[in-house]
DRENTORKOL-3810 file (N, C-alpha, C; in nm, 4 decimals):
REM DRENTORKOL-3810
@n.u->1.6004; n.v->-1.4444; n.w->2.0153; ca.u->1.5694; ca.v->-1.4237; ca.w->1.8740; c.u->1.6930; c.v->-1.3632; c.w->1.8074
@n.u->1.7390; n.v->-1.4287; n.w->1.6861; ca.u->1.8366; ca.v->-1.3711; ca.w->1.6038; c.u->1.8086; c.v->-1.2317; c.w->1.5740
@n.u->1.8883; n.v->-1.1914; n.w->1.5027; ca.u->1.9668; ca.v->-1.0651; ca.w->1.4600; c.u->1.8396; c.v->-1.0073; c.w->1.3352
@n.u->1.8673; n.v->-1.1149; n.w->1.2572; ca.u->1.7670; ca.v->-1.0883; ca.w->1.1380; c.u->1.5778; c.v->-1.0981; c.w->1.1347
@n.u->1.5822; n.v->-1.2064; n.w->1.2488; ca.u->1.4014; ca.v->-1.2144; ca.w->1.2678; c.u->1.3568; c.v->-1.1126; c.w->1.3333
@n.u->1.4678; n.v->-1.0132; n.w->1.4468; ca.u->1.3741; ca.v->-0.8989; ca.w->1.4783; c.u->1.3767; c.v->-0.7988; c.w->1.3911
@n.u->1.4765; n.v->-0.8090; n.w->1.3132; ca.u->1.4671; ca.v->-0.7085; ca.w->1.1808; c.u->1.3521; c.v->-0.7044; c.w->1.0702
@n.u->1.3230; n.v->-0.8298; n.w->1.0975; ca.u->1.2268; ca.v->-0.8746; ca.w->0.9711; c.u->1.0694; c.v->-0.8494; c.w->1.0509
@n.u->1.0742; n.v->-0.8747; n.w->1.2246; ca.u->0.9596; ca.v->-0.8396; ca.w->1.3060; c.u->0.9102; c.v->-0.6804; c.w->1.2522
@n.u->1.0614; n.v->-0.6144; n.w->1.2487; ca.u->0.9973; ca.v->-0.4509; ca.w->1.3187; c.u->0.9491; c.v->-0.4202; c.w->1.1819
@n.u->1.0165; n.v->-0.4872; n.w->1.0336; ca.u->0.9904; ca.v->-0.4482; ca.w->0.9135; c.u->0.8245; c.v->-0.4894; c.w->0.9211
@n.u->0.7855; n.v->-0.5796; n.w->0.9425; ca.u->0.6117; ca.v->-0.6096; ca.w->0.9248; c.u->0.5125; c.v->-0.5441; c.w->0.9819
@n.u->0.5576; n.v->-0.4997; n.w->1.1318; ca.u->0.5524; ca.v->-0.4915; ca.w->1.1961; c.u->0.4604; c.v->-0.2824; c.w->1.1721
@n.u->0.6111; n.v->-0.2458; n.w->1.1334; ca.u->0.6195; ca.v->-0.0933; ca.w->1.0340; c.u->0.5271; c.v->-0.0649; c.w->0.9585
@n.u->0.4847; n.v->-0.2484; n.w->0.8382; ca.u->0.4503; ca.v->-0.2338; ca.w->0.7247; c.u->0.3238; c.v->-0.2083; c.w->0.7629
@n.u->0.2545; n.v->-0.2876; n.w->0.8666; ca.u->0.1406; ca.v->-0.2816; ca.w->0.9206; c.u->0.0785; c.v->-0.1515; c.w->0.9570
@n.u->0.1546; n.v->-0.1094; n.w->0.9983; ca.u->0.0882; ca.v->0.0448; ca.w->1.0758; c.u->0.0893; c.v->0.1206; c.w->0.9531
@n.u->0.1549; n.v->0.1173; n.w->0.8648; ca.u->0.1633; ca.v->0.2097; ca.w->0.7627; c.u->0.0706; c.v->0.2115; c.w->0.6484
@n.u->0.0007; n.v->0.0656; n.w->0.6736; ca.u->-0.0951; ca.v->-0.0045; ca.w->0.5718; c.u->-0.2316; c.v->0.1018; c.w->0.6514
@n.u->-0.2329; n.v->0.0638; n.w->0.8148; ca.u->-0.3220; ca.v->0.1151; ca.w->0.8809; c.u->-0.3597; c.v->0.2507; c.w->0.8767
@n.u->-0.2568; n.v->0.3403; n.w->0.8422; ca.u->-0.2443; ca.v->0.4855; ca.w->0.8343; c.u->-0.2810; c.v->0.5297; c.w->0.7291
@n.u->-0.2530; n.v->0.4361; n.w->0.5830; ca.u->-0.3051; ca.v->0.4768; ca.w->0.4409; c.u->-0.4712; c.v->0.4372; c.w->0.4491
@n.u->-0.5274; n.v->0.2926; n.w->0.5259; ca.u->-0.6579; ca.v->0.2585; ca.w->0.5501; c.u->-0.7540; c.v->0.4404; c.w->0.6027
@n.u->-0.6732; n.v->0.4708; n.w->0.7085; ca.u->-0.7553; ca.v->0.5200; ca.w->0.7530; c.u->-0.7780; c.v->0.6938; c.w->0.6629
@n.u->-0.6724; n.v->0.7192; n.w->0.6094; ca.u->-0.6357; ca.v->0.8195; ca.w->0.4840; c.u->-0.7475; c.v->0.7805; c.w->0.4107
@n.u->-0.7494; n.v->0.7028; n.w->0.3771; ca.u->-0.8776; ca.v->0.6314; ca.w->0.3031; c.u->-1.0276; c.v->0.6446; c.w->0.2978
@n.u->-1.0602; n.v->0.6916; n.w->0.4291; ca.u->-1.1458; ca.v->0.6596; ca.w->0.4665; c.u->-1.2476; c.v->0.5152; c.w->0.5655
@n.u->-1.0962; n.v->0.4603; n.w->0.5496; ca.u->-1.1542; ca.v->0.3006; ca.w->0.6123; c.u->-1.0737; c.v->0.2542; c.w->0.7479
@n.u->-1.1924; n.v->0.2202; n.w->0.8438; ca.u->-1.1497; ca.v->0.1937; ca.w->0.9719; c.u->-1.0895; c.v->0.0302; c.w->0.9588
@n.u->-1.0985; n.v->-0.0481; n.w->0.8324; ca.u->-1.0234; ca.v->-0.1839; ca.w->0.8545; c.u->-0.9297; c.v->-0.1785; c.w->0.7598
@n.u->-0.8018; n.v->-0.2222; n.w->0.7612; ca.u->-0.7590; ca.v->-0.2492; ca.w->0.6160; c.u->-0.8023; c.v->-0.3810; c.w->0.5354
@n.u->-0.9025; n.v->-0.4525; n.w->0.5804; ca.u->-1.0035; ca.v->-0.5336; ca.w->0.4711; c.u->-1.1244; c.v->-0.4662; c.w->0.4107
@n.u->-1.1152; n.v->-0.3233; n.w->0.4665; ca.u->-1.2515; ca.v->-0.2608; ca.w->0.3695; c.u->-1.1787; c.v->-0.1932; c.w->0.2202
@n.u->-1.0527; n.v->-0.1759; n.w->0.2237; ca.u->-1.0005; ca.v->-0.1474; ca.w->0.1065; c.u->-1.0192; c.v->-0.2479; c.w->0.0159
@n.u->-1.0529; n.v->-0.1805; n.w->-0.1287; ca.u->-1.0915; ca.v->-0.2285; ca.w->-0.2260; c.u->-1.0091; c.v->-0.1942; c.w->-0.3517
@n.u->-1.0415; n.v->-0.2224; n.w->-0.4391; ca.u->-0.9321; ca.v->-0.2150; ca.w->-0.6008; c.u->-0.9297; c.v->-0.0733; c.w->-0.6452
@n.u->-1.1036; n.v->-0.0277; n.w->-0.5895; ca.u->-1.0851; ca.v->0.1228; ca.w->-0.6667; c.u->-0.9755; c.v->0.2193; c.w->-0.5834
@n.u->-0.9446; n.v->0.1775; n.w->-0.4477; ca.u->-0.9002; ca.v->0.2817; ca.w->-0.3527; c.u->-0.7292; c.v->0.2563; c.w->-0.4058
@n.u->-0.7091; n.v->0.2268; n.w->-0.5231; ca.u->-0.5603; ca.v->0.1638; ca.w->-0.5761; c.u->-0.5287; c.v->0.2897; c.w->-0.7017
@n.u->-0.3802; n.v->0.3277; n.w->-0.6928; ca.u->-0.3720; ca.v->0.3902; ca.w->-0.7714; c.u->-0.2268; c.v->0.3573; c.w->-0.8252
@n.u->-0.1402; n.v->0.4001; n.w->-0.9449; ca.u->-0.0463; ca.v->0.3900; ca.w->-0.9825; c.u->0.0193; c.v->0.5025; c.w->-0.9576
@n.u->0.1431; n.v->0.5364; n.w->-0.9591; ca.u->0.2230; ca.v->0.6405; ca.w->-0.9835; c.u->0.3534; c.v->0.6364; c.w->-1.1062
@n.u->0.3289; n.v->0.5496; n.w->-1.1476; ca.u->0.3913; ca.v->0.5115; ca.w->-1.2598; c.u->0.2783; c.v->0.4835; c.w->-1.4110
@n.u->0.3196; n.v->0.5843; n.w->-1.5001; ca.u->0.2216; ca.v->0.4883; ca.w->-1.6585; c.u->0.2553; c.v->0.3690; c.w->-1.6659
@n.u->0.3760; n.v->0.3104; n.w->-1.7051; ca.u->0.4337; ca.v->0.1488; ca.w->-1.6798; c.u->0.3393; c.v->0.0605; c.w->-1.5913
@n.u->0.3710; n.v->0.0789; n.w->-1.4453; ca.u->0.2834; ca.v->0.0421; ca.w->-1.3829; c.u->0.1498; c.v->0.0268; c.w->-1.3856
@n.u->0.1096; n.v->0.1539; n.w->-1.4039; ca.u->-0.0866; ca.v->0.1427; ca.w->-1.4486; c.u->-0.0758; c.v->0.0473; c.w->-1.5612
@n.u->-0.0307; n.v->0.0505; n.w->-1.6438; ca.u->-0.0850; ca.v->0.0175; ca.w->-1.7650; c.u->-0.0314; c.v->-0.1520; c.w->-1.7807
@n.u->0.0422; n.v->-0.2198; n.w->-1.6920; ca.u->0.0749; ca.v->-0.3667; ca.w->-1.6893; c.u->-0.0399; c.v->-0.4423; c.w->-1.5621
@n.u->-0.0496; n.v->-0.3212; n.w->-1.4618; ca.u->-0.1146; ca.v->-0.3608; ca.w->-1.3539; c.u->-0.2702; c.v->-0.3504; c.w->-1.4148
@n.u->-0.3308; n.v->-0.2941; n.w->-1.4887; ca.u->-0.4579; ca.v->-0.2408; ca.w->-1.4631; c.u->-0.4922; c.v->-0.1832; c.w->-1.3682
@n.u->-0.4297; n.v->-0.1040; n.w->-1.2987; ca.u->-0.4839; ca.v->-0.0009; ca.w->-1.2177; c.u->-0.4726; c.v->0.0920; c.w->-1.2376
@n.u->-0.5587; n.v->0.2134; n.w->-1.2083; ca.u->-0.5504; ca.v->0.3404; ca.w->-1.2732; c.u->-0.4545; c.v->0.4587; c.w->-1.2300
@n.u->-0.4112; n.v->0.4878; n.w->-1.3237; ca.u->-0.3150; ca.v->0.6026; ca.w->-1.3202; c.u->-0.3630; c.v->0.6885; c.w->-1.2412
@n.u->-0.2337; n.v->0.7781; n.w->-1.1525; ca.u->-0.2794; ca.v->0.8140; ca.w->-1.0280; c.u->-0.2727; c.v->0.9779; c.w->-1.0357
@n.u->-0.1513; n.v->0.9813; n.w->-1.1813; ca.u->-0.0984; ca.v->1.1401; ca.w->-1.2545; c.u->-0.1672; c.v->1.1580; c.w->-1.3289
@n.u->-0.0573; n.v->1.2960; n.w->-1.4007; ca.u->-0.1148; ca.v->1.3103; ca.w->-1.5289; c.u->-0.0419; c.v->1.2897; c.w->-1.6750
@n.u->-0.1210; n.v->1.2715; n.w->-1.7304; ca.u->-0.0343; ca.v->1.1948; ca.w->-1.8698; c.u->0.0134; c.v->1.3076; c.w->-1.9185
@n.u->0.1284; n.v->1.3069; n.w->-1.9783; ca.u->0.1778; ca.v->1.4281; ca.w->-2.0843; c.u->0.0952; c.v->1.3669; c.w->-2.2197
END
């Protein structure tokens, strides 16, 4: 395996467990039980193009 596909393995790979670690932060033993409400912004920009809810506080 090239140079770049195990780079790109360990990156998914990372992304996964890290998805798994916020799931379980969550409250949820799958990361398919996460849902829209368990979504937050950290940006106003963001919330407010995404529709998802702001995660701060507004000045």
């Amino acid at each position: 395996m090239d140079e770049a596909a195990e780079r790109l393995a360990r990156f998914l790979t990372s992304s996964v467990e890290l998805m798994q670690v916020m799931a379980r932060a969550c409250g949820h033993s799958h990361l398919s039980s996460f849902a829209p409400e368990d979504l937050v912004a950290w940006k106003h920009d963001l919330a407010d193009l995404s529709g998802v809810a702001y995660g701060g506080v507004r000045d």
